[in-house]
N, C-alpha and C positions, 0 to 999 in steps of 0.2 A: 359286495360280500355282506351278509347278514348277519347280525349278532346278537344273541340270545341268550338269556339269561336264564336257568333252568333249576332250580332249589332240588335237591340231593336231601330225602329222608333216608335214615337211618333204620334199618327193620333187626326185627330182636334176635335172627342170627348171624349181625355184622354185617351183612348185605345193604346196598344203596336204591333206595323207592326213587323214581321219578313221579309226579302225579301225571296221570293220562290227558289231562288236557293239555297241559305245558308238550309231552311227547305227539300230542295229533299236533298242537301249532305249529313245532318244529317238523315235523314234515308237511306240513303243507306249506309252509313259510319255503321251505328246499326247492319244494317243486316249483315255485313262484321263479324262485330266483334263479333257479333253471332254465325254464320257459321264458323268464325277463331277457334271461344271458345270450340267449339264443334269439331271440327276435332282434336285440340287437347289436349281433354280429359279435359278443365279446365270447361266448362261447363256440368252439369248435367242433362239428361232428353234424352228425346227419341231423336235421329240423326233425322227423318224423321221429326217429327214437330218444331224442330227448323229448319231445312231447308224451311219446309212450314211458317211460320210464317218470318223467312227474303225473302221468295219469296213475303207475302203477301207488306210488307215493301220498296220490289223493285219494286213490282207491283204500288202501293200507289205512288212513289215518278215519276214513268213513269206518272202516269195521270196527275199528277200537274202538270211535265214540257208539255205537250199535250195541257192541258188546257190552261198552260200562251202563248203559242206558239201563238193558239189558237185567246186567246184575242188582242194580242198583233199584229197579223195578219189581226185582223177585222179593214177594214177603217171605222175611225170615222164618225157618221152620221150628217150631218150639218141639 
C-alpha cells in the first residue's frame, strides 16, 4: 500500500489546489502499485485489465504533464 503525502492549497474562492506534479505522481505511483499487486499475486482480477486500467492512469498523468508544459510555455498575452 502506498502513502502519499499531497499539500492542499487554498484558492481565493475556498476551494482546495492540488499542484499537478504532486497529482501526475500520484497516479502514476497507483498504477505501479497496481501493476506491482498484480504481478505478485496480491491483487485479484484479470492481469490484462489491470494492466489496461494502470496504462489508462499513466496515459491520464502524461496528458497533465503535456498540458501544464503546455500552459506554462504559452507567453503571456499583454
Amino acid at each position: 500500500m502506498i502513502q502519499v503525502s499531497i499539500p492542499l492549497i487554498p484558492s481565493g474562492d475556498g476551494g482546495l489546489l492540488i499542484p499537478a506534479d504532486h497529482v501526475t505522481t500520484l497516479l502514476r505511483r497507483v498504477a505501479e502499485d497496481w501493476q506491482g499487486s498484480s504481478d505478485s499475486g496480491e491483487l485479484t482480477g484479470d492481469p490484462q485489465t489491470v494492466a489496461d486500467l494502470a496504462g489508462v492512469l499513466t496515459e491520464l498523468a502524461d496528458q497533465i504533464d503535456v498540458e501544464c508544459i503546455g500552459f506554462a510555455s504559452t507567453p503571456e498575452l499583454e
